[in-house]
C-alpha positions in Angstrom: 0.0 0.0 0.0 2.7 2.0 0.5 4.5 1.8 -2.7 1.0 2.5 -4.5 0.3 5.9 -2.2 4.4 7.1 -3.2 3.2 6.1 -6.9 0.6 8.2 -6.7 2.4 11.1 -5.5 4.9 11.0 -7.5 2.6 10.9 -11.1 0.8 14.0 -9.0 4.4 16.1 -8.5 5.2 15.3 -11.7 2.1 16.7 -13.6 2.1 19.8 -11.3 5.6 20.4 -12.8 5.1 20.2 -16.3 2.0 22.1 -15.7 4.2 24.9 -13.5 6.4 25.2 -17.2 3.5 26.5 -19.1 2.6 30.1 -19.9 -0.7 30.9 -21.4 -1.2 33.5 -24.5 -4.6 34.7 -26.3 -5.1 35.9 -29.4 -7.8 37.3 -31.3 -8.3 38.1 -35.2 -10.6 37.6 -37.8 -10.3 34.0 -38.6 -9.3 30.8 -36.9 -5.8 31.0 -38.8 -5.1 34.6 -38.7 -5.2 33.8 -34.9 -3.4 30.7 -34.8 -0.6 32.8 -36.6 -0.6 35.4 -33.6 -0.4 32.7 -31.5 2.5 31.0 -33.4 4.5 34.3 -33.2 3.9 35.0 -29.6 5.2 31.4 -29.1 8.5 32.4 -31.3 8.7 35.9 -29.7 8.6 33.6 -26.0 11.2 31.2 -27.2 8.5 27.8 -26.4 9.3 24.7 -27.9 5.5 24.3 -28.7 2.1 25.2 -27.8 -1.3 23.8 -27.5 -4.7 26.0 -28.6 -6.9 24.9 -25.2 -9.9 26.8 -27.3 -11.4 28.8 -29.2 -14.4 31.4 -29.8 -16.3 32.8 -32.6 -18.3 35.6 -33.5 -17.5 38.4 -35.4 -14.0 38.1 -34.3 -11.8 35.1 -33.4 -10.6 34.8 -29.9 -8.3 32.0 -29.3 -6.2 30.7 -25.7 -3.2 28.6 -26.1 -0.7 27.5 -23.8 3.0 27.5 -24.4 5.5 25.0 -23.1 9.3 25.7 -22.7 
């Protein structure tokens, strides 16, 4: 039981840390690539290895949230 509880806080440590790394951008334009494009440069401009869009919103404007990972 012991070595399942130090399992389980371990996987726990170790998703708070990667999560701890990432840095969230938004970006809004007028269509879904126009702001994936902002995004892309802020992720350049930030030096991130890579970056995830976590969503996006539509109306007459594009408002998209990413986040970006070192």
């Amino acid at each position: 039981m012991k070595t399942l509880t130090q399992i389980a806080a371990a996987s726990l440590l170790s998703v708070m840390a990667f999560g701890a790394s990432a840095q969230s951008v938004t970006a809004t334009a007028s269509t879904l690539d126009s702001a994936e494009a902002v995004i892309a440069q802020k992720a350049k401009e930030m030096n991130a290895s890579q970056y995830k869009i976590t969503s996006a919103h539509m109306g007459n404007r594009v408002t998209m949230s990413a986040e970006l990972y070192k």
